[in-house]
C-alpha positions in Angstrom: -3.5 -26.2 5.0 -7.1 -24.7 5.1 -7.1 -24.4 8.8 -3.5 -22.5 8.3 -5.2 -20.1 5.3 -8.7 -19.7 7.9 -6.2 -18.6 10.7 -3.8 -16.0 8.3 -7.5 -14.9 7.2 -9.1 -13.8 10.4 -5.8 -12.3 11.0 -5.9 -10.2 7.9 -9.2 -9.1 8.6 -8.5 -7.9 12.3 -5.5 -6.1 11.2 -7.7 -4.4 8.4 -10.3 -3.8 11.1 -7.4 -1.8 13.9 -5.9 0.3 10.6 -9.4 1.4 9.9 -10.4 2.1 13.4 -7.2 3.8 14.3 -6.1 5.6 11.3 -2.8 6.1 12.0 -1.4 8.9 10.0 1.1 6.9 7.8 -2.3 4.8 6.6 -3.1 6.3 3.5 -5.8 5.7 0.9 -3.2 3.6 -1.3 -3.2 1.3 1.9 -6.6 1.2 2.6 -6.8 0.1 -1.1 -4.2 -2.5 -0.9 -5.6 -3.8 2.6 -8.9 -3.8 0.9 -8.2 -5.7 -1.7 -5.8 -8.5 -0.4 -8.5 -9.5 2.0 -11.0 -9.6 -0.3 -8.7 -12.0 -2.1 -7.7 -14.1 0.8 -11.8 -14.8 1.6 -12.1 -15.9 -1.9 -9.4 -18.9 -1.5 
């Protein structure tokens, strides 16, 4: 189970890292919020 939560982690964090890089132009600041926050929530489990 921790190696499943690691794995969903990392991949949280690089789809955080592409919606930032790329701003597409439906990513608002509501989902930058959101993003933000769920994986700073995941890395604390």
């Amino acid at each position: 189970m921790k190696l499943q939560l690691a794995q969903a982690t990392d991949m949280l964090a690089e789809l955080y890292e592409l919606l930032e890089k790329y701003a597409p132009t439906w990513y608002t600041q509501h989902h930058h919020e959101k993003a933000e926050s769920t994986l700073r929530l995941v890395k604390k489990v």
